[in-house]
GUDREN-973881 format. One line per 10 residues: number of its first residue (from 1); their letters; for each residue x, y, z of C-alpha. Coordinates in Angstrom, 2 decimals, decimal comma. Layout:
<atoms>
NUM> a> X/Y/Z; ...
</atoms>
This chain:
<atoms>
1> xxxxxxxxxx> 121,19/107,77/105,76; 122,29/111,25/106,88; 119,55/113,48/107,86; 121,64/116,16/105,31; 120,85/114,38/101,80; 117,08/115,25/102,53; 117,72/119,36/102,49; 117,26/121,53/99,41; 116,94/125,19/98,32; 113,58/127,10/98,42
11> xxxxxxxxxx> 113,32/130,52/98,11; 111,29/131,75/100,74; 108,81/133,83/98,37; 107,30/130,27/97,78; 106,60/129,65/100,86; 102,58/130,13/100,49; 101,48/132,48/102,86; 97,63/132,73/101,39; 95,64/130,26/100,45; 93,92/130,60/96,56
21> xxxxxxxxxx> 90,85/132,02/96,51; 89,83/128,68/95,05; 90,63/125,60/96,49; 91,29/122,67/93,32; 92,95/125,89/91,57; 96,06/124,74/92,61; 98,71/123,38/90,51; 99,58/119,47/90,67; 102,98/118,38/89,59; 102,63/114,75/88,70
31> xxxxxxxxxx> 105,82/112,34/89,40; 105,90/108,96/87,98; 108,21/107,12/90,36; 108,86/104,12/87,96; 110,35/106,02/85,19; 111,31/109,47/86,76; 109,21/111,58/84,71; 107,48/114,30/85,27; 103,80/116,24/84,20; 102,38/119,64/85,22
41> xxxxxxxxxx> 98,42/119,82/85,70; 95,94/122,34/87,29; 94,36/119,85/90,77; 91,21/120,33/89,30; 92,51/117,76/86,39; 92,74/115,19/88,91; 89,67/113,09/88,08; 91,43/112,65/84,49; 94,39/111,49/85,70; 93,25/108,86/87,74
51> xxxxxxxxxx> 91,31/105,52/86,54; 87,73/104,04/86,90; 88,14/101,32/90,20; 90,85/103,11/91,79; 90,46/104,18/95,33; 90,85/107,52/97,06; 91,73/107,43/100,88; 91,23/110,52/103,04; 91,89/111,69/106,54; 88,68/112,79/108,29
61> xxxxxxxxxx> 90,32/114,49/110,91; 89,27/117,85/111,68; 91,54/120,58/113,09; 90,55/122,19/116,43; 91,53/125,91/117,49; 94,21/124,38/119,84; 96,51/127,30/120,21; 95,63/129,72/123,06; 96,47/133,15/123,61; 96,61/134,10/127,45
71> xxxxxxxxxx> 98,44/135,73/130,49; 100,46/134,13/133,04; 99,73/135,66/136,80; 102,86/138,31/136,45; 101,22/139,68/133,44; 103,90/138,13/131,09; 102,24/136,81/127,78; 102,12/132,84/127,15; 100,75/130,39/124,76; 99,40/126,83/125,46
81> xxxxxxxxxx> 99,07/124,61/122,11; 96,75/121,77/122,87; 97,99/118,35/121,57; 95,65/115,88/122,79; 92,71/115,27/124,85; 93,19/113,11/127,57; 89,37/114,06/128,74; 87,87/115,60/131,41; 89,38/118,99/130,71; 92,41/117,30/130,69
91> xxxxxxxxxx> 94,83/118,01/127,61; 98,39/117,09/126,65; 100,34/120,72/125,41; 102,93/122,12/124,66; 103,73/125,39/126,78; 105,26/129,02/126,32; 107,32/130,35/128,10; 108,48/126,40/129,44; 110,66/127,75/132,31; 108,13/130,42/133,61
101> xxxxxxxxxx> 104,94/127,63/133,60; 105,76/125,73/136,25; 102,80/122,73/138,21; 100,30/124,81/139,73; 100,81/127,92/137,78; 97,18/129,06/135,59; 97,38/130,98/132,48; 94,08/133,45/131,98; 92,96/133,16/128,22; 89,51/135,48/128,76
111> xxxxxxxxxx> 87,27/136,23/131,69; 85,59/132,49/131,14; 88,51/129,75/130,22; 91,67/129,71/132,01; 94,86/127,21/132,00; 96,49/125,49/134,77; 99,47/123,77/134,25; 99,32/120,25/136,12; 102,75/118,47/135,64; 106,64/119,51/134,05
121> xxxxxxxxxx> 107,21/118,18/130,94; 106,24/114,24/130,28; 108,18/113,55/127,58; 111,62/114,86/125,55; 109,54/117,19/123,37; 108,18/119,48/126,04; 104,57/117,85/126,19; 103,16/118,64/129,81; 99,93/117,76/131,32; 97,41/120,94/131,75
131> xxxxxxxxxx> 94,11/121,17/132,69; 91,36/123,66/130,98; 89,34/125,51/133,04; 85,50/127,26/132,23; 83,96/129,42/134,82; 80,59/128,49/132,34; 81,32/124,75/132,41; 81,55/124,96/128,80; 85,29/124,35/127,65; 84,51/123,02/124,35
141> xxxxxxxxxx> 82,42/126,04/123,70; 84,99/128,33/125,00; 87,70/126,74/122,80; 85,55/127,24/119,84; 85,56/131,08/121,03; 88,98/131,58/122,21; 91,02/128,94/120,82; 92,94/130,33/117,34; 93,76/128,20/114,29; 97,40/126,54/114,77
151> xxxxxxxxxx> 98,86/127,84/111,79; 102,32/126,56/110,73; 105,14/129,04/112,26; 106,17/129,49/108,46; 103,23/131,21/108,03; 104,06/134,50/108,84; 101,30/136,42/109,88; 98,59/135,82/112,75; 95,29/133,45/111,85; 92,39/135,01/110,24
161> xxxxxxxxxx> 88,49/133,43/110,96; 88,70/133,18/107,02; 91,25/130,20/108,23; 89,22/128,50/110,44; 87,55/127,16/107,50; 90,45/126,93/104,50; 92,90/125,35/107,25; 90,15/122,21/107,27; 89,49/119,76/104,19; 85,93/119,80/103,03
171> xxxxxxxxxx> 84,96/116,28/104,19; 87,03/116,99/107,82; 84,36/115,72/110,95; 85,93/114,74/114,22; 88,07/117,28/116,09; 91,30/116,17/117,15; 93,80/117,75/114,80; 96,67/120,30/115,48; 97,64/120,51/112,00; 96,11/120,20/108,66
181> xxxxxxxxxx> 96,50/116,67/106,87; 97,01/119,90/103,77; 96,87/117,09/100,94; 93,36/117,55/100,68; 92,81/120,50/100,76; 92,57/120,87/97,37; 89,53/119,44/97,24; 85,89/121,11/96,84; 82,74/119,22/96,71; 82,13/119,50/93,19
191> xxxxxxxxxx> 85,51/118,14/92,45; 84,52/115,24/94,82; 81,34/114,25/92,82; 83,53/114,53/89,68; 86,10/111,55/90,77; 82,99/109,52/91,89; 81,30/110,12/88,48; 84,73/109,13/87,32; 84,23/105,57/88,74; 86,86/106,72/91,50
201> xxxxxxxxxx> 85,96/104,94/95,03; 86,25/106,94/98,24; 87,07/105,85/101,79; 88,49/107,17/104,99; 90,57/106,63/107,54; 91,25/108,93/111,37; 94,46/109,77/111,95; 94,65/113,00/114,60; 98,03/114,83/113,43; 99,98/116,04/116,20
211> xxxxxxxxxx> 103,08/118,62/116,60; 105,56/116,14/115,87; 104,89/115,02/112,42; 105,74/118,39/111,14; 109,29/118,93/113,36; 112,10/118,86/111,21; 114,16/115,86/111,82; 116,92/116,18/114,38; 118,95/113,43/114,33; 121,39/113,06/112,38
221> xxxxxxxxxx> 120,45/109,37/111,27; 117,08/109,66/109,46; 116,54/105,61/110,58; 117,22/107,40/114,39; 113,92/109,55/114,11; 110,98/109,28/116,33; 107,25/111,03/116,12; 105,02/111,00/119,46; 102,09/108,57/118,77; 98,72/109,72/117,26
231> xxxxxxxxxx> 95,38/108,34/117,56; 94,60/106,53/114,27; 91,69/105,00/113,25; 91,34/102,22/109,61; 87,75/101,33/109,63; 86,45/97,91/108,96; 84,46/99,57/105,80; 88,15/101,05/104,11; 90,37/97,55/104,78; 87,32/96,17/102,59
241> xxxxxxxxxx> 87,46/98,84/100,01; 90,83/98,08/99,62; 90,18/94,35/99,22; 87,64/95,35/96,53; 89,98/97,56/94,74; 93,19/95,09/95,15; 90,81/92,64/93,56; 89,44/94,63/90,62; 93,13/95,78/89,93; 92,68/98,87/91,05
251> xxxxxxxxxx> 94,98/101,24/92,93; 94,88/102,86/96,65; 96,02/106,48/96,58; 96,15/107,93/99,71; 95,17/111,62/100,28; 97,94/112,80/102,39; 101,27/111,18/104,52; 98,92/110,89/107,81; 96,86/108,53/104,98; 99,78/106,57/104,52
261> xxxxxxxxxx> 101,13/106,35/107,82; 97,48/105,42/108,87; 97,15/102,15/106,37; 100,76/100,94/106,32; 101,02/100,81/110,20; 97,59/98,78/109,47; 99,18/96,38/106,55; 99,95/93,09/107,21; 103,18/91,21/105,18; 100,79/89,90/102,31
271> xxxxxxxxxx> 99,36/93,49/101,67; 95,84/93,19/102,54; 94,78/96,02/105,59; 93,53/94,80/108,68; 90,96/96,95/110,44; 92,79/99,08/113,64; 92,19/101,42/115,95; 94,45/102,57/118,94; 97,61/105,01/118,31; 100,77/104,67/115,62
281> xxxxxxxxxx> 104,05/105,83/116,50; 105,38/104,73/112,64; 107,82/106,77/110,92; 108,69/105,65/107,29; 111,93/106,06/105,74; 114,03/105,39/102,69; 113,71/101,09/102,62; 110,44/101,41/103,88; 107,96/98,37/101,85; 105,03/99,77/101,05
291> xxxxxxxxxx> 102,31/97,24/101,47; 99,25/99,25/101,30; 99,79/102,76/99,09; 100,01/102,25/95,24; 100,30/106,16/94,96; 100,67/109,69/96,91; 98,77/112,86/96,85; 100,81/115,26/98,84; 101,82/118,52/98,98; 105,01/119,81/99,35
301> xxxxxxxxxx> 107,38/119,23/102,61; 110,03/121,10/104,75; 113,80/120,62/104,03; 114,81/117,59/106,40; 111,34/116,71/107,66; 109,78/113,46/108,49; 107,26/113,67/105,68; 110,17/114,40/103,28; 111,76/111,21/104,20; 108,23/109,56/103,71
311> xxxxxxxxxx> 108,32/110,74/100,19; 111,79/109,92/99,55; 110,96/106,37/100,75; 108,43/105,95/98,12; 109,89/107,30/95,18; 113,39/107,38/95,65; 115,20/110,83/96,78; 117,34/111,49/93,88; 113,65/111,36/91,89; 111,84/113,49/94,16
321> xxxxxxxxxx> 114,67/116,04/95,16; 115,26/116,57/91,02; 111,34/116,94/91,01; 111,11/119,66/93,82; 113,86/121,57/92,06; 111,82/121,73/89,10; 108,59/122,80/91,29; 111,25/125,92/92,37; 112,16/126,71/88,86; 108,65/126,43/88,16
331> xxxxxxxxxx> 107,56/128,85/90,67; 105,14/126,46/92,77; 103,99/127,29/95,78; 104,89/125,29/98,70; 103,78/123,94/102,13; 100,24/123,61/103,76; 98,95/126,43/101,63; 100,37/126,17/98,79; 100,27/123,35/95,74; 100,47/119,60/95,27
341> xxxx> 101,84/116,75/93,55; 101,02/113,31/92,75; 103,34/110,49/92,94; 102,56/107,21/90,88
</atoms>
């Protein structure tokens, strides 16, 4: 399929900038991918639209203040985005300015943590080695002080602290995130104990999002497109919830695409989840079968993106194109900040 049947009109107004002052007051546009139809709810409605023995699956990943702010030795500004750990100071990143940061060259963030670039790129998308440097012998602790939220470059405007804390679910725990899984954060802790009260199961799942989930797609063949692999994590605990759900005739909705990229690169051909851990390099497009999702909570995606194409593959892109024109004419806000819908 061309890459161009997966574009569409937004007006950039809906582009959330902010997010609400309260998280589950966002709107939820509810797709039914069976018959095409379409409902409009407030996400705080969620527990009532969702059945006693059904099972919620989250993302526990927790986003880390990976972007960094410094000066290369000439005095010219630069930015480092941290992609993953590779330990012992050691990092994977992406670099700015690419042609100035060459091996050898160190860019100063503050007096304490400082850069040094170790290799030219490793890979097509830029990705070099780099090595972080703290004259305390503290880098996590100077990350924490230094580091800034990665926002999304549609988010026009510099991070806030207010973001260090509302670009992060409520149940996120281990660091290794440079980008929200946004699905769920629309969720508060009272809304939490209302789905459980509901008879609604809970488990999780690790999947560390890096840069390249969120690119937009470039070639022009959407079966063509490759992400760079992320750490991903299916505990023995959720493949067993599942089996308890699957048996009770339940269904598995999955919080998020890094959800769903976590437990179908985990599915075996009969549907049943096998416990994994190691790294996924899946990318799921139109005549993708889905063995382990029976529904989507999502939010909404970029024009030509590989988590539109995930969508499209589970609903059917005439259905969820006509769907996000109605979320326009509706006025709903869109991307990590802004609303969510729920495909069943």
């Amino acid at each position: 399929m061309d890459i161009a049947e997966f574009d569409y009109d937004l007006p950039p107004e809906l582009i959330a900038q902010e997010p609400l002052p309260e998280r589950d007051a966002s709107r939820l546009l509810v797709l039914d991918r069976r018959s095409g139809e379409t409902s409009h709810h407030a996400f705080r409605e969620l527990p009532s639209l969702l059945a006693p023995g059904d099972l919620l699956v989250v993302n526990r990943s927790r986003v880390i203040p990976a972007r960094l702010l410094g000066r290369r030795a000439s005095g010219g500004e630069a930015e480092v985005l941290l992609v993953r750990d590779r330990g012992d100071g050691r990092w994977e990143a992406l670099v700015r300015p690419g042609r100035h940061l060459r091996p050898g060259q160190r860019v100063t963030v503050d007096d304490d943590l400082s850069v040094v670039i170790e290799s030219e790129a490793l890979r097509e998308d830029g990705t070099r080695q780099v090595r972080l440097l703290s004259r305390r012998r503290d880098v996590e602790g100077a990350l924490e002080r230094c580091g800034h939220t990665p926002l999304p470059p549609y988010i026009r405007r510099p991070d806030r602290p207010a973001d260090r804390e509302r670009y992060q679910t409520v149940y996120a725990r281990e660091p290794g995130s440079v980008a929200a899984p946004t699905a769920g954060l629309h969720f508060t802790a009272p809304l939490l104990a209302r789905l459980a009260e509901r008879g609604v199961e809970r488990a999780e799942v690790l999947l560390h999002v890096g840069p390249g989930t969120f690119q937009p797609v470039k070639a022009p063949q959407v079966e063509d497109h490759r992400v760079g692999a992320e750490a991903r994590v299916v505990p023995p605990e959720t493949a067993a919830a599942m089996e308890r759900t699957r048996a009770r005739g339940g269904r598995v909705l999955a919080v998020g695409t890094t959800t769903v990229r976590a437990l179908e690169s985990a599915a075996r051909a009969d549907g049943t989840v096998a416990a994994a851990e190691g790294e996924t390099e899946l990318v799921i497009v139109p005549g993708h079968r889905f063995r382990a999702v029976d529904a989507i909570l999502t939010n909404f995606h970029l024009p030509r993106s590989s988590l539109l194409l995930l969508v499209a593959a589970f609903a059917g892109r005439e259905a969820v194109l006509k769907a996000y024109a109605e979320a326009v004419q509706e006025r709903y806000r869109f991307y990590s900040y802004g609303d969510a819908m729920l495909i069943t």
